[in-house]
C-alpha positions in Angstrom: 17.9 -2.5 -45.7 14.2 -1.3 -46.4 12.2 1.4 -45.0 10.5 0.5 -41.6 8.1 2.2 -39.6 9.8 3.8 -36.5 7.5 2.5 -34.0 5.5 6.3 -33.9 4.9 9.1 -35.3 7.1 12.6 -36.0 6.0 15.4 -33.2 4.1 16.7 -36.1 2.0 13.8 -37.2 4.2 12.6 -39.9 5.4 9.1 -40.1 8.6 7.8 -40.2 10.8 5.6 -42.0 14.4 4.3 -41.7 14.6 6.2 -44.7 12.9 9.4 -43.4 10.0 11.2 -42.8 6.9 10.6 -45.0 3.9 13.8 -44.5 0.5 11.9 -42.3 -1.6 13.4 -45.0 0.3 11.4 -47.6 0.7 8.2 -45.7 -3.0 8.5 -45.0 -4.1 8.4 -48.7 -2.3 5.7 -49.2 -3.0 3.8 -46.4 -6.8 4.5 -46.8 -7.0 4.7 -50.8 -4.6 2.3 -52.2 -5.3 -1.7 -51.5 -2.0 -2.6 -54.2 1.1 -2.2 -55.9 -1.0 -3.2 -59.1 -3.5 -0.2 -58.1 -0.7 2.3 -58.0 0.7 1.2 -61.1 -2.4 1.8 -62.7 -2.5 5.3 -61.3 0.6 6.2 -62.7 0.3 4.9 -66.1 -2.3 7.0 -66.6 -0.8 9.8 -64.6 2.1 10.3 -66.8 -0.2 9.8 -69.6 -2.9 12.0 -68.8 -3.7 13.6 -72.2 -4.2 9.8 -73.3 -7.5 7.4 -73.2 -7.1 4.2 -71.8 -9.1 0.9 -72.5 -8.4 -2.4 -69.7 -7.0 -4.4 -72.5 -4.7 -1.7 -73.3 -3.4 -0.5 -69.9 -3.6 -4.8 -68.9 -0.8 -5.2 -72.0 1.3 -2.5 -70.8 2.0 -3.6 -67.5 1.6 -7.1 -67.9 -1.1 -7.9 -66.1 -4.7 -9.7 -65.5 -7.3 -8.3 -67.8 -9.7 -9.2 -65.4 -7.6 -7.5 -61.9 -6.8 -4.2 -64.3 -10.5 -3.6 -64.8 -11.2 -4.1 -61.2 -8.6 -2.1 -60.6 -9.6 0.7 -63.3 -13.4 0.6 -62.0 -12.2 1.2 -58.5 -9.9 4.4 -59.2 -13.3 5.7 -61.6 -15.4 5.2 -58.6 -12.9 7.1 -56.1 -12.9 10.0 -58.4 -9.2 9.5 -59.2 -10.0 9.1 -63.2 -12.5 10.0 -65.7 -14.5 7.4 -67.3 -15.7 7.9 -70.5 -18.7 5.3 -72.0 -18.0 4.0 -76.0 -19.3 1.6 -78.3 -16.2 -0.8 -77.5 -16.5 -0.3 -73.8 -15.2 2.7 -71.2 -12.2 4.4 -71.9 -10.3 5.5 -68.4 -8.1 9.0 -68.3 -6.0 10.5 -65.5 -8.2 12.9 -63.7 -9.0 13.5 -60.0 -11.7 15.4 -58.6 -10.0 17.9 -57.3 -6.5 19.8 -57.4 -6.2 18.3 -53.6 -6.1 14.6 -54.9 -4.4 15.2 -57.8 -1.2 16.6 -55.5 -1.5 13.7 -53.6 -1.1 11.3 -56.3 1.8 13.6 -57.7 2.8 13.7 -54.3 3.0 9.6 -53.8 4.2 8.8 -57.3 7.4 11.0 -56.3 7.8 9.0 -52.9 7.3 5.6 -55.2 9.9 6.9 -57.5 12.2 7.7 -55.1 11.6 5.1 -51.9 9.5 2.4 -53.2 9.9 0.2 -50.0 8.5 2.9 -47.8 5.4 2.9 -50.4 5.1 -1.2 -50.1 4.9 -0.9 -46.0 2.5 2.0 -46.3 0.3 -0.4 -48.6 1.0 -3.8 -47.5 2.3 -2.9 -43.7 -0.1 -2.9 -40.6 0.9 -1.4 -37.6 2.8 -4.1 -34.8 -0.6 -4.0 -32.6 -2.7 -4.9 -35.3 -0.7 -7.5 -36.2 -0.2 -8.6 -32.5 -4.0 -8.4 -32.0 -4.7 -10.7 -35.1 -1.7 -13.3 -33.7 -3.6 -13.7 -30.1 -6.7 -14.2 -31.3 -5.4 -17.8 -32.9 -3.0 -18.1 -29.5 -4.1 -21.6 -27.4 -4.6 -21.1 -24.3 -2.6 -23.2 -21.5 -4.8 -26.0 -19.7 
């Protein structure tokens, strides 16, 4: 059975999950910061190799994907101040690095929940709240005659 959302939140703010609680400022900044699985992946790649340089090509071979998605996804996370981005002759070179000590818990942070409750990750990033969803659904609802 996977993780779902317990139709509120904790007392405290924090969400839960069949599997348990997940902290709001967490689920928050990966609600609000992550758009994929692919996006994460990325992340932690060059998370758990931070001392390394990364070129698209390279980091697309690794995990198998798109060269042309990975460098999307590489140019986003440089642009939110989650890597550095480094200029060369054969084109940038991407490196684990966050802004701040703040963000870079926060990516510690979610690449222990993915590690250890992936499903509860995967609703945080694809899931919408039931009255989002049910808002979306009646707007295409026909009306009775």
């Amino acid at each position: 059975m996977g993780d779902q959302h317990d139709r509120g939140s904790k007392p405290d703010g924090g969400l839960r999950t069949s599997s348990g609680p997940i902290p709001t400022e967490l689920a928050q900044f990966i609600q609000e910061h992550v758009s994929s699985l692919e996006q994460l992946e990325v992340m932690f790649l060059l998370r758990d190799t931070a001392a390394r340089e990364w070129r698209a090509d390279e980091v697309s071979r690794q995990l198998g994907s798109s060269l042309m998605s990975i460098g999307r996804r590489l140019e986003h996370l440089a642009e939110a101040r989650f890597l550095k981005v480094r200029h060369t002759e054969r084109g940038p070179v991407y490196q684990h690095g966050p802004e701040s000590e703040e963000m870079a818990a926060l990516i510690d942070a979610a690449a222990k929940l993915y590690k250890e409750r992936r499903l509860a990750v995967i609703d945080l990033v694809y899931g919408r709240p039931e009255s989002d969803l049910r808002a979306f659904s009646d707007a295409f609802m026909l009306k009775k005659k």
